[in-house]
N, C-alpha and C positions, 0 to 999 in steps of 0.2 A: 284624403277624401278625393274622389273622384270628379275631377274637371269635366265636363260637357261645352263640345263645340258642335254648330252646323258646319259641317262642310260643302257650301254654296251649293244648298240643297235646290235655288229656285234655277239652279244648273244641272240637274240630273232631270230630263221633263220624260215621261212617258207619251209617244213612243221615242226612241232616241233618235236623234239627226245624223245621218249619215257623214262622213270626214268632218265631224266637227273636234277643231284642235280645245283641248283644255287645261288652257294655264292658267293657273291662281296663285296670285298674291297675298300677302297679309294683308287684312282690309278689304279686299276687292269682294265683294256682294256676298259677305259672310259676317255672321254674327257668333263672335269668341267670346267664350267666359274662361277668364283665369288663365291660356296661355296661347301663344303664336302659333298661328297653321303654318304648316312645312310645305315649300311648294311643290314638291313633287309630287302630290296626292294625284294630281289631275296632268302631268304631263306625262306627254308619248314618251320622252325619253327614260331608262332604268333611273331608279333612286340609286343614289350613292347612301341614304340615310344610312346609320348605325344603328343599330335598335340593342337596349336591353331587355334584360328576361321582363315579360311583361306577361303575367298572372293576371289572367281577367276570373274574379268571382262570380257564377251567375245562378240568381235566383226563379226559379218559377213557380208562380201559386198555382199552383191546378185548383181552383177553389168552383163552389156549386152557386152563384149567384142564384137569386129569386126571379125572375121575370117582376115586373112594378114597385119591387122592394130598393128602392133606391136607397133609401136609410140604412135598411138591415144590410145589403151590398156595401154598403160606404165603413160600415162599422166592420164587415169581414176583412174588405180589403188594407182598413188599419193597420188590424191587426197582423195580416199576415206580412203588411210594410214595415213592422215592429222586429216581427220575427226575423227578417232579414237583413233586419239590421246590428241585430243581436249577433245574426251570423256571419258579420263583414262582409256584404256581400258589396259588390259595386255597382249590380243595377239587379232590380226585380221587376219582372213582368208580369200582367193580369192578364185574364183572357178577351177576349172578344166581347168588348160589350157589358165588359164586367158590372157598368155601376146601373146599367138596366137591367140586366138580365136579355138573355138571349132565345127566343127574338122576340119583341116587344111589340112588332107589327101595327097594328091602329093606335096602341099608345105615342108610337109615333106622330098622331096629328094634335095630340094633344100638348098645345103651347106649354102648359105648368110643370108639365113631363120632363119636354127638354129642356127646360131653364132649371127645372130641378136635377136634372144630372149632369150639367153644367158646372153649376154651384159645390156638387161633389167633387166632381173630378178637379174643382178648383183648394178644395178642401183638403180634398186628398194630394196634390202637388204643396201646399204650406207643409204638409207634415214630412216632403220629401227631403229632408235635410242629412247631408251626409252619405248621400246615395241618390243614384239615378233611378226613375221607376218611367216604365212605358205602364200606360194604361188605357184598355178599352173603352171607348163612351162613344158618344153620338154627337157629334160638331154639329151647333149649329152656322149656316150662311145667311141665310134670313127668316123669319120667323113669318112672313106675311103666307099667305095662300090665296094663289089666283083663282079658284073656285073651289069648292066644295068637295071634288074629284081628285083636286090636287094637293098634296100636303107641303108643309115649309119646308126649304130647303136646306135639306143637312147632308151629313156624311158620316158614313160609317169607318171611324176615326182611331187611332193610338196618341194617347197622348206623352209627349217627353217631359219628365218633369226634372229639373235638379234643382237642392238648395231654396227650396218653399215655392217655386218660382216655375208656370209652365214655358216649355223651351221653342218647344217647336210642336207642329201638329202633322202625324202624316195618312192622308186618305184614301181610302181602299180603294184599287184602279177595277180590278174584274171584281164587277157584283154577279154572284151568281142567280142566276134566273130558269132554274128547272128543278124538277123533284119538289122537293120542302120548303124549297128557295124561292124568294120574289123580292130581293132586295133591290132591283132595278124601280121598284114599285115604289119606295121610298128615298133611297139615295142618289146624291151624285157620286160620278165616279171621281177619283183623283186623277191627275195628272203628274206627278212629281215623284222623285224617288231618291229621297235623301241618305246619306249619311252621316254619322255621326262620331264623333271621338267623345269615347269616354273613357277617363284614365287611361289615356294612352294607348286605346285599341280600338281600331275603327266598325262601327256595329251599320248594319241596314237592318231598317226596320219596315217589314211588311205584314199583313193581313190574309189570314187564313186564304182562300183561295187564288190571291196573289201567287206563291208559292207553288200552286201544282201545275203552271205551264212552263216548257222546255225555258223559253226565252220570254222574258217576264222582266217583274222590278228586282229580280235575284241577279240575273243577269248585268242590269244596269249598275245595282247596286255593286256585281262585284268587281265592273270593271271600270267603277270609279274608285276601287280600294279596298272596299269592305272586309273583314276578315272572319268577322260573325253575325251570322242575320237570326234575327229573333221574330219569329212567325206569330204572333198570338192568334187563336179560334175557338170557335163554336162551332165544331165538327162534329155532327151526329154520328153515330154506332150504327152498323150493319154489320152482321157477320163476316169475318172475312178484310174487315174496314181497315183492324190496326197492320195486317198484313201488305194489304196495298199502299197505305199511307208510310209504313216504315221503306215498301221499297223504292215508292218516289223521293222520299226524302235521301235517304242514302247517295239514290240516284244526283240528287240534287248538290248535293255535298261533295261527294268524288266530283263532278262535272267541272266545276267550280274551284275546287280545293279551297274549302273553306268550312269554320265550322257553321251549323244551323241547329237551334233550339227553338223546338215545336213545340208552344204552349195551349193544351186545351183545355176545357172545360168540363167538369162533372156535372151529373145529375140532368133532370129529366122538365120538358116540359112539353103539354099535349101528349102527341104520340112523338116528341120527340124524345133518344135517350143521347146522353155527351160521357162518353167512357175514358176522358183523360188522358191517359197512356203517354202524357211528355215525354219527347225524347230530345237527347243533346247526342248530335252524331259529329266526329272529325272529320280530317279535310280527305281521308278515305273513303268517307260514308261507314265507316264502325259507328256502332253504338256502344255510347261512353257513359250513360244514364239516362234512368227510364222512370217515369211518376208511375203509380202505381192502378189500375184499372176500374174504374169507377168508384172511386175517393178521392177524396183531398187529400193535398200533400203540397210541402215544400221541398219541390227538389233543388238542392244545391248544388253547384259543380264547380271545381276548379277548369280554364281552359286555358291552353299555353298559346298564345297568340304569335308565336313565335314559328308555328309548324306549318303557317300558312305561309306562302310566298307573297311576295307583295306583289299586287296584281300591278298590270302597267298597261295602258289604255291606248291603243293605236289607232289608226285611221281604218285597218282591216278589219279589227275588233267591233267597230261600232257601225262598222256596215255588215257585219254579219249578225249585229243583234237588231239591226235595224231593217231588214228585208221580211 
């Protein structure tokens, strides 16, 4: 079964601080389930680590959430946590927002709203036993409202769930605010940009438009370690779209030398359409598995986390992500 650790996630802060030195201890501002952090994650110096072959299984539900259908959402993404577990997977991920539906817009001021997908995503972590599951929902920070203009404070969120139990929470730092977009209008942005070990391979985990700038939480993420970043979205369809999205991601991938698996969303709401097209690229930028174009699917992947180099975090490095 797959162990889940942070790795002093409230030490990865968006934007990053320039020469700052990072060494970690066991115990030192990290919460471990099930085994010792190694300290080399976070220092300038190479790791001497050993590593064996380490087979990471990864699932992604391309699934068609409802918009308001928080019930019918909760029961899809059961089931497809079921399916993935059937298929030994070591962590599954949902898309953006899965247990609203995407985008929910003024249901967002609606207090019952977000205490009821809360309560899923809490639902939905009990049944994460035996596997790791990131999942889309809506964080709340406070539920009050300073005026009538203004909605409660939440965030457009991933949640980490292992063993019934949620782990950790992480918050989308760029809300996009143009085109279709007015997530600034609802959300705060995040600050933090964790990572994680699960089964013995270190994941960063970001949100859909996090991922399409040069230097970003991909960046941060991967130069505290990371070896696979798992993107989940609600990225609409335009002509033209999976083309440009597969070339940034590639881009994103070789850059980096690391793998990254893009989870989106199917099906359609307003004049919006989500045409899915998951992909899992290597630390080349190949593509190694593709979901299939507006449908649902579980795509499964083996990834050899062994083809990544171990990243190693210097004083140059973080002032070049940090300018």
């Amino acid at each position: 079964l797959p162990d889940v650790e942070i790795l002093a996630s409230a030490g990865n802060p968006w934007p990053p601080p320039a020469h700052r030195k990072w060494c970690l201890t066991s115990g030192a501002g990290s919460i471990l389930i099930g085994m010792s952090i190694w300290k080399s994650v976070y220092s300038p110096q190479p790791s001497t680590r050993k590593y064996m072959a380490r087979t990471f299984r990864l699932a992604l539900a391309q699934i068609n959430p409802t918009v308001g259908d928080i019930p019918g959402n909760t029961s899809k993404i059961l089931d497809y946590l079921e399916r993935a577990r059937d298929a030994q997977a070591d962590l599954v991920a949902f898309p953006e927002m899965a247990t609203t539906g995407y985008p929910p817009e003024d249901l967002l001021y609606k207090k019952s709203f977000l205490t009821d997908n809360v309560a899923a995503m809490e639902q939905i972590a009990e049944a994460a036993e035996g596997i790791a599951v990131i999942l889309g929902y809506v964080n709340i920070l406070s539920l009050d409202r300073p005026s009538e203009d203004v909605g409660p404070q939440i965030t457009n969120a991933a949640a980490i769930c292992h063993d019934g139990e949620l782990v950790d929470v992480y918050h989308k730092i760029f809300l996009p605010n143009y085109g279709v977009f007015d997530e600034q209008r609802y959300f705060q942005k995040g600050s933090v940009c964790p990572v994680y070990r699960i089964g013995g391979v270190l994941i960063g985990v970001n949100i859909c438009e996090d991922i399409w700038y040069d230097v970003g939480p991909t960046s941060v993420q991967r130069a505290a370690g990371a070896e696979v970043i798992v993107n989940i979205n609600a990225s609409p369809y335009h002509r033209g779209k999976g083309t440009q999205r597969q070339a940034m991601l590639a881009k994103r991938a070789k850059d980096h030398g690391l793998f990254v698996a893009y989870l989106n969303t199917v099906g359609g709401q307003d004049e919006l359409v989500f045409d899915g097209q998951s992909l899992v690229l290597d630390p080349t930028g190949e593509v190694i598995a593709r979901g299939p174009q507006f449908d649902e699917a579980l795509l499964v992947v083996d990834v050899d986390a062994d083809q990544v180099e171990q990243s190693r975090m210097d004083g140059a490095e973080w002032e070049r992500i940090s300018d």
